[in-house]
C-alpha positions as CSV (number, residue, x, y, z in Angstrom):
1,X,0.0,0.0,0.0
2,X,1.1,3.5,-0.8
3,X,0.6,4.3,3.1
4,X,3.2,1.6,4.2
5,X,5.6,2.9,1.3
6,X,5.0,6.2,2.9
7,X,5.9,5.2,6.6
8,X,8.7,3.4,6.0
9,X,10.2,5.9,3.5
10,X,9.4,8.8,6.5
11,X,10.3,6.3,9.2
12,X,13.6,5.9,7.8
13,X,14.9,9.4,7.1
14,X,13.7,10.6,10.6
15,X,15.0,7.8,12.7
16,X,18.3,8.4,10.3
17,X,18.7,12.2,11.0
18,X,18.2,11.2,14.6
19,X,20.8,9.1,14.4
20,X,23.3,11.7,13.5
21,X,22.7,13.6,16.5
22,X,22.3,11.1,19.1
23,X,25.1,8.7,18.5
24,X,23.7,5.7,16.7
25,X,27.0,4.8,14.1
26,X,28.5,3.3,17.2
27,X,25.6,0.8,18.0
28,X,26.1,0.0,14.0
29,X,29.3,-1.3,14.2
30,X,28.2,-3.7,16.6
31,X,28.6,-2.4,20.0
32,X,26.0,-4.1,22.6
33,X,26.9,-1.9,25.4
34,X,26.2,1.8,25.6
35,X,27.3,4.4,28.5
36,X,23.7,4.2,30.8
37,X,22.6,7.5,32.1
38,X,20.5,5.8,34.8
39,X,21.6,2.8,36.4
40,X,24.6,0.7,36.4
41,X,24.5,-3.0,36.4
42,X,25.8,-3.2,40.1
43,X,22.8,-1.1,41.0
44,X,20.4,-3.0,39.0
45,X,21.4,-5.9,40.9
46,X,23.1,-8.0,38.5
47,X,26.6,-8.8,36.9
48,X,28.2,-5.0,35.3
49,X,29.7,-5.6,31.9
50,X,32.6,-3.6,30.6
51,X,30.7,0.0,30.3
52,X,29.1,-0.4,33.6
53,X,25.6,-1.4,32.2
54,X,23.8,-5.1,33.1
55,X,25.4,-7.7,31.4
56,X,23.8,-9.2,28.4
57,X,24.0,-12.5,30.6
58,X,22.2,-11.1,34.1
59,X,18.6,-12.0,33.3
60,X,18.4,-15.2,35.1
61,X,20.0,-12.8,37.8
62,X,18.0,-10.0,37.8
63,X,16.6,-8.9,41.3
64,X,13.1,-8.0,40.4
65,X,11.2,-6.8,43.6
66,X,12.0,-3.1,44.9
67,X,13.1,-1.8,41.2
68,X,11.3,0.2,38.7
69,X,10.3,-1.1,35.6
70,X,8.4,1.3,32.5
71,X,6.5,-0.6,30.2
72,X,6.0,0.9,26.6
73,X,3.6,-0.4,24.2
74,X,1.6,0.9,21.0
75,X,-2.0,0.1,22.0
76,X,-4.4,-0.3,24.7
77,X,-7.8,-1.3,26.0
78,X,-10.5,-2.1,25.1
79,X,-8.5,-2.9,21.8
80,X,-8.5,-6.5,21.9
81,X,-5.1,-7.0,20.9
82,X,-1.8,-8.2,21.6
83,X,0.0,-5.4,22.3
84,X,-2.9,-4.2,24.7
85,X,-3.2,-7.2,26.3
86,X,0.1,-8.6,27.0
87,X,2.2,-5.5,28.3
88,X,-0.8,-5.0,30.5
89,X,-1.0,-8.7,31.9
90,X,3.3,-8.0,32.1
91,X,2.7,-5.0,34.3
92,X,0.3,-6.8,36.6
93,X,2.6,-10.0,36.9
94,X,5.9,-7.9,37.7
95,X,4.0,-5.6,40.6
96,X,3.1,-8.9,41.9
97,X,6.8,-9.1,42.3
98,X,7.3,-6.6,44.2
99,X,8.0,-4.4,41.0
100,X,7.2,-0.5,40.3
101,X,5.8,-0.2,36.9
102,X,4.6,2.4,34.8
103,X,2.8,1.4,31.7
104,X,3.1,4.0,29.3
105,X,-0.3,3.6,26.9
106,X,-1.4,5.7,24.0
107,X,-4.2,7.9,24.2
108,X,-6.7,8.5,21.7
109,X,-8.6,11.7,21.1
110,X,-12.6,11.0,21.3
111,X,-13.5,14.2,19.6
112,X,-10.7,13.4,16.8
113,X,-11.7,15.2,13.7
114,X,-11.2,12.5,11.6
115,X,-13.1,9.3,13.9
116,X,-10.9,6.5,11.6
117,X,-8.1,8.3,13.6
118,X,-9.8,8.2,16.9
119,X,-11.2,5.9,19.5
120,X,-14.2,4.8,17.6
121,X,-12.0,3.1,14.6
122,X,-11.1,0.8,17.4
123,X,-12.7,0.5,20.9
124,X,-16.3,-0.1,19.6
125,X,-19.0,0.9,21.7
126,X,-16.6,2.0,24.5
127,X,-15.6,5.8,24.7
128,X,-13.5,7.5,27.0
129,X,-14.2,11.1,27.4
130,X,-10.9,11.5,29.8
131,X,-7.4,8.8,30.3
132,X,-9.2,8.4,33.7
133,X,-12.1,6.6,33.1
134,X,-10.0,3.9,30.1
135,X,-8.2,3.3,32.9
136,X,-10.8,2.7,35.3
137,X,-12.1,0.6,32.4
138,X,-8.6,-1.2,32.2
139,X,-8.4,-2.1,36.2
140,X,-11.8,-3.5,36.5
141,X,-11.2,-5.6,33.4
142,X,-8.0,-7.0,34.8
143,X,-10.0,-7.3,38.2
144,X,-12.8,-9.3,36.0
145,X,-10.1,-12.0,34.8
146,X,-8.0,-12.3,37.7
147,X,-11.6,-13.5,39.5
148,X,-12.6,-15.3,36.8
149,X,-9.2,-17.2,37.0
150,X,-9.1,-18.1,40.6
151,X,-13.2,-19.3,40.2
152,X,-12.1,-21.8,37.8
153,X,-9.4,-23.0,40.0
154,X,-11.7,-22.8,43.1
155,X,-9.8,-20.5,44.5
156,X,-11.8,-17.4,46.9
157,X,-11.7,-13.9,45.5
158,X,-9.4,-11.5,47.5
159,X,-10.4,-7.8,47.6
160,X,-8.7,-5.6,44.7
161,X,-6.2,-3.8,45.4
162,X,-3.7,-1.5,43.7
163,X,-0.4,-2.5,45.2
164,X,0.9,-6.4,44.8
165,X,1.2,-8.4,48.3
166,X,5.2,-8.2,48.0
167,X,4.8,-3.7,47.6
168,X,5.2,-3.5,43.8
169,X,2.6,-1.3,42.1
170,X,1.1,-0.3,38.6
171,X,0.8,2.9,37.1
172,X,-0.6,3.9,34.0
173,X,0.6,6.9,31.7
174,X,-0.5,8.0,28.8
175,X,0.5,10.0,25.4
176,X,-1.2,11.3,22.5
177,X,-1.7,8.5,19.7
178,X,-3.8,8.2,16.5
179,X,-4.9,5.6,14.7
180,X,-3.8,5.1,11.6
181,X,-6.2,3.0,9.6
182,X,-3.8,2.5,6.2
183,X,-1.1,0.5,8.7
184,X,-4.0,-0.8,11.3
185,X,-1.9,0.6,14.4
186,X,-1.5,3.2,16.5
187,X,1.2,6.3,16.0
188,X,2.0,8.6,18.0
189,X,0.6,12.0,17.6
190,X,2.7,15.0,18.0
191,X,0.3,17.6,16.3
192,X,-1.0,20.3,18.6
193,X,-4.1,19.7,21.2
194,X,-7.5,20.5,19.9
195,X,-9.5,20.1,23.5
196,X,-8.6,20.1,26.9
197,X,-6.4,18.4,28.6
198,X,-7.9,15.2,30.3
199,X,-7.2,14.1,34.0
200,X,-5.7,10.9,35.1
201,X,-7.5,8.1,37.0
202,X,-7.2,5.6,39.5
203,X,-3.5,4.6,40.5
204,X,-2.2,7.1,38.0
205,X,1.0,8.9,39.1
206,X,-0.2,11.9,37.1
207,X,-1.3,13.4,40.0
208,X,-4.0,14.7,38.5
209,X,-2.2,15.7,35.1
210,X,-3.6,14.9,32.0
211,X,-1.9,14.0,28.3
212,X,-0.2,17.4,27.4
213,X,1.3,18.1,24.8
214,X,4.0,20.6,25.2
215,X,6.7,20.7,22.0
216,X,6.0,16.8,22.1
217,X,9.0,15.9,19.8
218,X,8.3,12.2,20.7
219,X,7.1,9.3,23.5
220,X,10.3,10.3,25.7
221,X,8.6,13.8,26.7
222,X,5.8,11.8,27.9
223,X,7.7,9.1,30.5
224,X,7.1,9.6,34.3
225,X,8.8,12.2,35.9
226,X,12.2,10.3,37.6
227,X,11.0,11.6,41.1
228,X,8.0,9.6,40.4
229,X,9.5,6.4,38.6
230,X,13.1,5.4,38.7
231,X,14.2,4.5,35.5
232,X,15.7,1.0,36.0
233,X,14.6,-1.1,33.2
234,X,12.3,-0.4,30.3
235,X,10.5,-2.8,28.4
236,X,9.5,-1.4,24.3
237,X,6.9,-3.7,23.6
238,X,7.2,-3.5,19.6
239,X,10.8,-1.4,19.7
240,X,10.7,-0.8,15.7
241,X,6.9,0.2,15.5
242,X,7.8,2.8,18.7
243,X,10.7,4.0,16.0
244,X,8.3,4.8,13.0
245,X,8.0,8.3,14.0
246,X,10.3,8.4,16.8
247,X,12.5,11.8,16.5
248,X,13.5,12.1,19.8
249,X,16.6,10.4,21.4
250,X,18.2,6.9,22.3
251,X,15.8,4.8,24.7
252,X,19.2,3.5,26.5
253,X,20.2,7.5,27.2
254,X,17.3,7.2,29.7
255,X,17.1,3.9,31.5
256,X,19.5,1.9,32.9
257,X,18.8,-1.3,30.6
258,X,16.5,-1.5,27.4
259,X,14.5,-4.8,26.4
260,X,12.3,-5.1,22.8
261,X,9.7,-7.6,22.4
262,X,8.8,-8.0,19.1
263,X,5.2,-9.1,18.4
264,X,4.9,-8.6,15.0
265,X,6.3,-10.1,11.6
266,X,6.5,-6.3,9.9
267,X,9.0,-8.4,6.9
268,X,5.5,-10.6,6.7
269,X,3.5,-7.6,6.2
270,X,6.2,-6.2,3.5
271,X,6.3,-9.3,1.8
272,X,2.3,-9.1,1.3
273,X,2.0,-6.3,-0.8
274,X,3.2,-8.0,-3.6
275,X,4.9,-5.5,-6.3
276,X,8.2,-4.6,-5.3
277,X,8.5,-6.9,-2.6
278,X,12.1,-7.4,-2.3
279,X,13.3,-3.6,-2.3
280,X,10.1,-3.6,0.4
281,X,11.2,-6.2,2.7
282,X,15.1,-5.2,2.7
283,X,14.1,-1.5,3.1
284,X,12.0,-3.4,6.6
285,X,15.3,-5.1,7.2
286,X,17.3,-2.5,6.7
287,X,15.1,-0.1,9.0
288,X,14.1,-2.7,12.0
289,X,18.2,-3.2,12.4
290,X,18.6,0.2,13.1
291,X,16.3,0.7,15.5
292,X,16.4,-2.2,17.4
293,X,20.8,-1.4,17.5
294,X,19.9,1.9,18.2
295,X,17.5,1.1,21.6
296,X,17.9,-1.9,22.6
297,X,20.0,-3.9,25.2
298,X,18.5,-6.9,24.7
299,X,15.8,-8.4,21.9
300,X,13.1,-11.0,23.3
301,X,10.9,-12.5,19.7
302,X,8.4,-14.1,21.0
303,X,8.0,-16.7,18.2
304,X,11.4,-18.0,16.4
305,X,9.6,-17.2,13.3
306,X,10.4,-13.3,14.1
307,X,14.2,-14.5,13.8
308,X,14.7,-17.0,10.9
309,X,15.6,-16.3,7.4
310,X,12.5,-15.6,5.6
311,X,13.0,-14.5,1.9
312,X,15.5,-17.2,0.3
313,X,17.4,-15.0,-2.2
314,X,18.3,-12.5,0.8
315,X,18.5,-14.6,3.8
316,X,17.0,-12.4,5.5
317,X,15.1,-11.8,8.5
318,X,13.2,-9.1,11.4
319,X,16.6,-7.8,11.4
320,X,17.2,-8.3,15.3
321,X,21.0,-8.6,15.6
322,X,22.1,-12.2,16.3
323,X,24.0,-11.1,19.3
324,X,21.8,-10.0,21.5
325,X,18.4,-11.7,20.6
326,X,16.5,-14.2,22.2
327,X,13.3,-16.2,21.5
328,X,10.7,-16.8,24.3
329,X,7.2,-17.0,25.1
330,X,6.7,-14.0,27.2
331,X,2.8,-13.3,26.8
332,X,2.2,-11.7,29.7
């Protein structure tokens, strides 16, 4: 489709220019490690490597409960979809942990001029005149399945509460998105606010704050405040779709350890439009690399189909460097 064209053309030349400014040539070359402005790997609890960051070995030693943990994806609920429902089930398992996390979700205007942009493209029935009251929405929806889970083990319902038994937490944040309905997905939006700005809702360490948009160059100028959330790890569920219109700096220049889980087969989806199909899926390949060198620490695919050789005259695949990727069920 012309739109894909489009984005990945755009996608390209942004994340590119970016890259002159913010240092990416050296994550080219093949450097795993990058100078962490927040944490070092003795202070994230596990094994340092040679720059000071978390080795690429520590996972298996990584002390969850106590640290803070930002979850990034591209969509939300009630969009039934994987990258609404597993980040969300992620956040709730870790604060069971003992883990502070702050899912970062996009928000989408209900007064959008264009509704294929807004929430009724997507959420159906269900509108949300403030972030408040989705995420009221969200809570008692994971309330709903955690008591639905424990009746079919037999199991008696405990009262629900916002803090995990061991003291971690969940958070949710919000910035501006829009749907784009010639990729199916949600962008980020970084054009000026046409209403007012909303509130934030139960558990939200907004305190009170809404989704502003102040010279919103990109996601980054939304996280939580570090007085609010300590920026130990961050999890980018979908790393290269986060990149499409990312202009902003390097993920790993703001937490102390970056891990991508890639959902998606975007080479699949390149592959599918038929004419031009090889200069399509390189041009994927070519892109994905980048930005998942450019972000991330670590790579999880959660199927090994998102890291095999996929077109036979190329050999190619997402474009998740070798080094530092790993394939494992982690739905949630």
């Amino acid at each position: 489709m012309a739109a894909t064209r489009f984005l990945l053309s755009l996608g390209i030349l942004v994340r590119l220019s970016c890259a002159l400014r913010t240092g990416l040539p050296t994550r080219l070359v093949g450097r795993t490690s990058i100078p962490r402005r927040a944490a070092t790997g003795a202070q994230l609890g596990g094994p340092a490597d040679a720059a000071g960051g978390l080795a690429e070995d520590a996972a298996d030693d990584f002390a969850w409960a106590g640290r803070s943990v930002t979850v990034v994806t591209t969509a939300a609920l009630p969009w039934m979809t994987g990258t609404s429902v597993n980040p969300l089930q992620r956040a709730v398992e870790l604060a069971k942990r003992g883990v502070r996390v702050a899912l970062l979700l996009p928000w989408l205007d209900p007064g959008a001029l264009d509704p294929q942009e807004g929430q009724a493209a997507i959420y159906g029935a269900h509108r949300f005149a403030r972030p408040g009251e989705q995420e009221t929405w969200i809570r008692e929806w994971v309330r709903g399945r955690e008591a639905d889970e424990k009746a079919s083990l037999g199991l008696e319902e405990e009262a629900p509460a916002t803090k995990g038994a061991s003291g971690g937490s969940w958070s949710v944040h919000w910035y501006p998105g829009r749907y784009c309905p010639g990729i199916g997905s949600i962008i980020h939006d970084a054009r000026p606010m046409r209403g007012p700005v909303a509130a934030g809702g139960e558990g939200s360490a907004a305190g009170g704050e809404g989704v502003a948009r102040v010279a919103p160059r990109s996601i980054l100028d939304h996280l939580p405040s570090e007085t609010a959330q300590a920026r130990d790890l961050c999890i980018l569920e979908e790393p290269e779709h986060l990149s499409w219109y990312h202009a902003g700096g390097r993920w790993g220049d703001y937490y102390g350890y970056v891990v991508g889980v890639l959902h998606t087969d975007y080479m699949q989806y390149a592959r599918a439009e038929g004419k031009d199909a090889k200069c399509k899926e390189r041009v994927t390949f070519a892109f994905q690399n980048c930005a998942y060198r450019a972000h991330c620490d670590k790579v999880v695919a959660l199927s090994a189909a998102l890291t095999t050789p996929s077109f036979e005259s190329a050999g190619v695949d997402s474009g998740a460097p070798k080094g530092i990727t790993v394939v494992a069920n982690v739905h949630g």
